[in-house]
C-alpha positions in Angstrom: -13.1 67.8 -65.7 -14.6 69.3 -68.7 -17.2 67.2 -70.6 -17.1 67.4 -74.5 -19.1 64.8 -77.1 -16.2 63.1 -79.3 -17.9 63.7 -82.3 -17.0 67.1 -82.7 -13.1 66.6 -81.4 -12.9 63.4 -84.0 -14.2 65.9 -86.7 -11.6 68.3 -85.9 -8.9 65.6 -85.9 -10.2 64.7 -89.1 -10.1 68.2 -90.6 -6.6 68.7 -89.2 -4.9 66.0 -90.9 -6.5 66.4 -94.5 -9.8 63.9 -94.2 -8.5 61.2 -92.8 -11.0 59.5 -91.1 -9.5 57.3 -88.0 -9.1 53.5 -88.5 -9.4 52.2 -85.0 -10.2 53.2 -81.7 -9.6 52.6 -78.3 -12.0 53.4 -75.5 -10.3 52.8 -72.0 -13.3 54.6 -69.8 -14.0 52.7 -66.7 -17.6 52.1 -67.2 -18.8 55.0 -69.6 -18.0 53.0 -72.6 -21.7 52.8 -73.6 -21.8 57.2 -73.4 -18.4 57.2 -75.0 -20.2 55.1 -77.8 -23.0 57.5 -77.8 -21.0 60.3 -77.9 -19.5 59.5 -81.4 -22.6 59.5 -82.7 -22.5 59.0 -86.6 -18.9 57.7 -86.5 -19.9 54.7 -84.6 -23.6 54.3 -85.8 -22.8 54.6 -89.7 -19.8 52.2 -88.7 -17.1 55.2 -90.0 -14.8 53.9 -87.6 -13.9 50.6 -89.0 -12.0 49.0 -85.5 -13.1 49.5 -81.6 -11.4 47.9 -79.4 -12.9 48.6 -75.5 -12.6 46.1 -72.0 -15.9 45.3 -70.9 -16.5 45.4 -67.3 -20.2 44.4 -66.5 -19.5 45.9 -63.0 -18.3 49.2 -63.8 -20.9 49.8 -66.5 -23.9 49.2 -64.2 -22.1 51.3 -61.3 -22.1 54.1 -64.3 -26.4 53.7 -65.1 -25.5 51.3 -68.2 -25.1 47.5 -68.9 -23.3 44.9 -70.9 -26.2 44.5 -73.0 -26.2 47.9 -73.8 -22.9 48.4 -74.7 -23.3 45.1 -77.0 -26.7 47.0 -78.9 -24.9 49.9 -79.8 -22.1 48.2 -81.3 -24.5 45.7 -82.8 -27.2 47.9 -84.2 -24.1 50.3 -85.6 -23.0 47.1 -87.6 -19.9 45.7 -85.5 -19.0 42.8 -84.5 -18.0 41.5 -81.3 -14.8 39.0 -80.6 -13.0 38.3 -77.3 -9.5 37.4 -76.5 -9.4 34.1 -75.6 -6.5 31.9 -74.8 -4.1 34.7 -77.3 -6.6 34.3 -80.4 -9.6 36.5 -81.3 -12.6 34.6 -81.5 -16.2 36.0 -82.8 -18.9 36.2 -80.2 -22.5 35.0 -80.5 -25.0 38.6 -81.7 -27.7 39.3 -79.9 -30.6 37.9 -80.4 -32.9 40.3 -82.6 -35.8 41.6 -80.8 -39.3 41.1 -82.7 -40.9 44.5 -83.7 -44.9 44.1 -84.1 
């Protein structure tokens, strides 16, 4: 299977239906959330994509060379923020703590 960076292919969506930047995205990846993250580049780090909604499975992301904690700093340092399902209501999750820079 042919690997391509979603950046470009969101830009050409984009361009294809006159500028319309997506609203919401749905990453269903088995593990490879964290590259799939990555891959977006500036339309998840300058928060362009207002919704992502992913499954986080601390398993398959480690069997992939990533982590939960990973996953969570991308999303965080791009400005999301985190809520699980729990019990049918969406409920915010505690950020991660900030890391002191010297």
């Amino acid at each position: 299977v042919p690997v391509r960076a979603l950046a470009p292919i969101v830009a050409e969506r984009v361009a294809a239906h006159r500028g319309q930047p997506p609203v919401f995205a749905k990453l269903d990846v088995e593990g490879s959330e964290t590259a799939a993250l990555e891959g977006l580049g500036v339309w998840i780090s300058e928060g362009r994509i207002p919704v992502v909604l992913t499954e986080i499975n601390g398993s398959s992301l480690e069997a992939l060379g990533s982590s939960v904690l990973a996953l969570c700093r991308v999303m965080q340092d791009a400005g999301y923020r985190a809520y699980a399902w729990h019990q049918g209501v969406w409920r915010p999750t505690v950020p991660l703590p900030r890391p002191e820079v010297y």
